[in-house]
N, C-alpha and C positions, 0 to 999 in steps of 0.2 A: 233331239230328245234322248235323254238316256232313259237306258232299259237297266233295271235295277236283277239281276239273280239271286232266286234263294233255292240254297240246297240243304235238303233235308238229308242228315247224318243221323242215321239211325242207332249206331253205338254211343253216339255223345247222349241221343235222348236217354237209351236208355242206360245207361253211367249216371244221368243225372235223378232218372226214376231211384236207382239203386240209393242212392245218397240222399234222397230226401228220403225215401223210407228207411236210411240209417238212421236219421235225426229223429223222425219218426219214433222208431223203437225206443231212442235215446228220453224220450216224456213220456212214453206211454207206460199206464200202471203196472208197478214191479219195479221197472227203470229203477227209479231210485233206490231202491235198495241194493242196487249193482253201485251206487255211488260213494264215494269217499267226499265228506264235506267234514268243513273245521267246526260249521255250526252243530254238526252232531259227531263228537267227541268218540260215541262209540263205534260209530264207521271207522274211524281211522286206526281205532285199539284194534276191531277186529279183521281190519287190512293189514294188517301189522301180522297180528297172529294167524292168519293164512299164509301168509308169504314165508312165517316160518320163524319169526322171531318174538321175542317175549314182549308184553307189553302190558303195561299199569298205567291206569289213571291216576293220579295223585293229585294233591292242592298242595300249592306252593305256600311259604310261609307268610307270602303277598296277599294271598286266595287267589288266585290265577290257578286255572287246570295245566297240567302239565301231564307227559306221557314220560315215563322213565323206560328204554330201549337198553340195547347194544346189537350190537354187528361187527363183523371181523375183529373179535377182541377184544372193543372198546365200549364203554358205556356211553350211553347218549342222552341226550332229552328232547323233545319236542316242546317247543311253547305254541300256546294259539293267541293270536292280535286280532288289534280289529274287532273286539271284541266288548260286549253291552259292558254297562258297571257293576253286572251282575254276571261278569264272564260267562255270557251266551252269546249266542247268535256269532261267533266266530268268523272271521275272513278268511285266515292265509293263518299257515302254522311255519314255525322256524325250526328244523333240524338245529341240534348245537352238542358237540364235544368238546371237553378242555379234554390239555394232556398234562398232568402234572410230571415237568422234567425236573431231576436234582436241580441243572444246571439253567432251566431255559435250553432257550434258542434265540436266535436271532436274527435281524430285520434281515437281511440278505434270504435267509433259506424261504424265510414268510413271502417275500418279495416275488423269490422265483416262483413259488409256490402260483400266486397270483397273475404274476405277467402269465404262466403256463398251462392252467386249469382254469375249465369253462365252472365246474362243479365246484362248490366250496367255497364261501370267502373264508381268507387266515388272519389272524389279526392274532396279537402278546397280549395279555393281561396285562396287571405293573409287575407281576414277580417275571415278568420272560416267560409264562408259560404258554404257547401255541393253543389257541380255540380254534374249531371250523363249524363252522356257520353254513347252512341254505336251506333259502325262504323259497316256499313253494304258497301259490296264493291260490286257493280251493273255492270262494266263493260260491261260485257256480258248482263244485258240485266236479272232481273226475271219476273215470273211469276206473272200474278195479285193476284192468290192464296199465293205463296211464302211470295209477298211481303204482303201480310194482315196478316201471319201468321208471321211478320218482325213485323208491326203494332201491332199486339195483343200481343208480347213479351212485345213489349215496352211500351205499353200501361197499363199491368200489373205492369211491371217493374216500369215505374215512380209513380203506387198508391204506390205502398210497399214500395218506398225507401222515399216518402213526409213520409207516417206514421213512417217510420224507425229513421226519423232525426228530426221527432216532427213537421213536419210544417199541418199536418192534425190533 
């Protein structure tokens, strides 16, 4: 016959007491106002404007909401997807910069760009001019911390990639 052991580890229980009343905290009332969601436009304008940077709601010429930003130098825009036919109820929102260069750029710098950074997709317009791109999907609803840590990616992200393509 086998004799089966159980050992009772008192730090994992209670790690996991801690963690489930993180998640806890995470729905109870208030919570969501600590949230950054695409479905509600103003969370993200004024996650934007805490962290320190400018931000406006505008409607596109499409009627799509958009967020007009910058960070390190550069102009930005936020789009939000996933979104009703009455641009509500939001999913996931897209960071995006162009860099209008006299000359362009070219497939080679985009490339490297790409094979070497987690942050940012690059992709040329038709005139050669360097975009960067990244989608961050909110559904559910992040963290004010998460999302600044979304911020501070990208924020990095778009100095490196202006110096990368020459517009710094």
């Amino acid at each position: 016959m086998r004799t089966v052991s159980f050992h009772f580890n008192f730090n994992v229980f209670r790690a996991t007491l801690a963690g489930a009343a993180a998640m806890l905290t995470l729905t109870a009332p208030g919570a969501s106002a600590q949230m950054v969601q695409a479905s509600d436009m103003d969370t993200v304008v004024a996650a934007l404007q805490d962290y320190g940077l400018r931000a406006t709601l505008e409607t596109s010429s499409s009627g799509r909401p958009i967020i007009r930003s910058a960070a390190s130098g550069v102009n930005f825009t936020i789009y939000f997807y996933g979104c009703t036919t009455q641009h509500t109820d939001c999913e996931s929102i897209n960071f995006s910069a162009g860099f209008d260069l006299e000359d362009g750029t070219t497939f080679p710098i985009i490339n490297e760009w790409n094979e070497t950074k987690l942050v940012g997709r690059a992709y040329l317009d038709d005139e050669m001019d360097p975009y960067l791109d990244h989608y961050v999907e909110i559904m559910s609803g992040l963290s004010r911390d998460v999302f600044n840590e979304v911020l501070s990616m990208w924020e990095e992200s778009l100095g490196n990639f202006a110096t990368h393509v020459g517009y710094h």
